[in-house]
N, C-alpha and C positions, 0 to 999 in steps of 0.2 A: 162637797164639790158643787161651785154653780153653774147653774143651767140653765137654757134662756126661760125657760120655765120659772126664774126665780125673781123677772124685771113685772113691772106694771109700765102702762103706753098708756097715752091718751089719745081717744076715739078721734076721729076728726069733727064730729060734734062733741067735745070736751070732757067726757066721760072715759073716766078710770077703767082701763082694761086690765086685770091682773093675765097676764101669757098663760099665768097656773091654769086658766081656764080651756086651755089647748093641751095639756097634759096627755101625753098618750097621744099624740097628732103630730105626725111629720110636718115643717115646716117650710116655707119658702120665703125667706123674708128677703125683701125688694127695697132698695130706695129707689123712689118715682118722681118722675117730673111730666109736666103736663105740654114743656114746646121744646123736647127734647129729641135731636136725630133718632133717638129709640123708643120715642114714645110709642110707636105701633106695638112692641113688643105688649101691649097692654092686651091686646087680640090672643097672644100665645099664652099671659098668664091666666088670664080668664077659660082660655078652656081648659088649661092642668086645674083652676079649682073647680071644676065642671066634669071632668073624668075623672077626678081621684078624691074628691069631698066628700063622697061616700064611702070609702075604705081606709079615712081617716088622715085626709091630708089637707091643708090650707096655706093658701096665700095670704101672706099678708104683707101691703103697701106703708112706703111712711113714704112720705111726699118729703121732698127734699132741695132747696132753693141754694147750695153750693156750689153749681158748677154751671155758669154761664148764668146764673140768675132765668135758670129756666122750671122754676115753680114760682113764679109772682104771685101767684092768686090764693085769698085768704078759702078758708075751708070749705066756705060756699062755693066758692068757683071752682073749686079740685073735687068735691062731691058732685057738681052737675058736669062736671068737664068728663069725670071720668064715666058716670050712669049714660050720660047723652051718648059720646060717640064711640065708649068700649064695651059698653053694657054691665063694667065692672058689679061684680057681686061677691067679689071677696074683700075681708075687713080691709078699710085704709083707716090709717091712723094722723094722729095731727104732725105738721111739721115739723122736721125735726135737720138736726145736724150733725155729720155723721164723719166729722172731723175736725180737728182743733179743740181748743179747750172747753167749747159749750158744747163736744159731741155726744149723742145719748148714751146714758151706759149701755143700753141694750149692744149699742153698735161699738163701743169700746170693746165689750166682751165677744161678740163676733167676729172683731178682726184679731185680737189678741189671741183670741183659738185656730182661727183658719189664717193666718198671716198670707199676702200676694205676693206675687213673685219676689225673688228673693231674700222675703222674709220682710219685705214691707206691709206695715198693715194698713196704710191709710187710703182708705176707698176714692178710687181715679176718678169715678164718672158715674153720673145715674145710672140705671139698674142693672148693679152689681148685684150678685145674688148669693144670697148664704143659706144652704138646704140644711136643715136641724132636723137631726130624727126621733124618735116619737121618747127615747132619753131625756131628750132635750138638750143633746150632745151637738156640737157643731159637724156635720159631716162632711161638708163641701163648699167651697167659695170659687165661683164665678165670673168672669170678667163680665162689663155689658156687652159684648161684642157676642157671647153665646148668647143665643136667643132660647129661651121657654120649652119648646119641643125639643134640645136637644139634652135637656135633663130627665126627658120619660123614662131611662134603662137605668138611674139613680135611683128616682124616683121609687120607681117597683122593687127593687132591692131593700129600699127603708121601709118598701110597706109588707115588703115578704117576710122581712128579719122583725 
């Protein structure tokens, strides 16, 4: 059975991340943009990996330039964009797309487990969010419209179970 435990990402400095390496770590994976109506949400993820990075959970960003052309900026500028004004310190990874036929597998397998409403899986908007639990099972899929804090009673549950 695959699990997102079984993809490899590249870092947003271009270095091979195998997921294997989150094994056992509930997940929050994020597509981000940087001049995005939700860009603030970057405030809310940052402190779920800041309350819950210790009891075995992580955020993780893939920067994502499909919807309104609102991640322009090559890796340099999504790595100081997001340090300078979110204080981000959870992994972001390089850009990626997260629909149509260059979509990442990572995010083919994500939506094909948690499909959106009515059974569509093709992700609407930046940060859509897919909660994976420490399985590496897909558990939850998100609109952007929920914001960060109101996954904490998810959250606790994957990290209780």
């Amino acid at each position: 059975m695959t699990t997102a435990y079984d993809f490899t990402a590249q870092t947003l400095d271009g270095q091979p991340k195998p997921l294997a390496d989150y094994r056992g770590r509930a997940l929050l994976i994020v597509n981000v943009a940087s001049k995005c109506g939700f860009t603030p949400q970057y405030t809310g993820l940052e402190a779920l990996q800041r309350k819950y990075a210790g009891r075995g959970f992580e955020v993780l960003g893939f920067p994502c330039n499909q919807f309104g052309a609102q991640e322009p900026g090559d890796a340099g500028e999504i790595a100081s964009f997001c340090a300078l004004t979110y204080g981000v310190s959870f992994p972001m990874f390089a850009k990626i797309e997260v629909n149509g036929d260059k979509a990442y597998p990572l995010y083919t397998f994500l939506k094909q487990e948690k499909p959106g409403l009515l059974g569509t899986e093709a992700i609407k908007w930046n940060f859509t969010k897919f909660l994976v639990g420490k399985d590496g099972q897909v558990a939850g899929r998100y609109a952007p419209t929920v914001k960060p804090e109101a996954l904490e009673a998810d959250i606790e549950k994957l990290l209780a179970g």
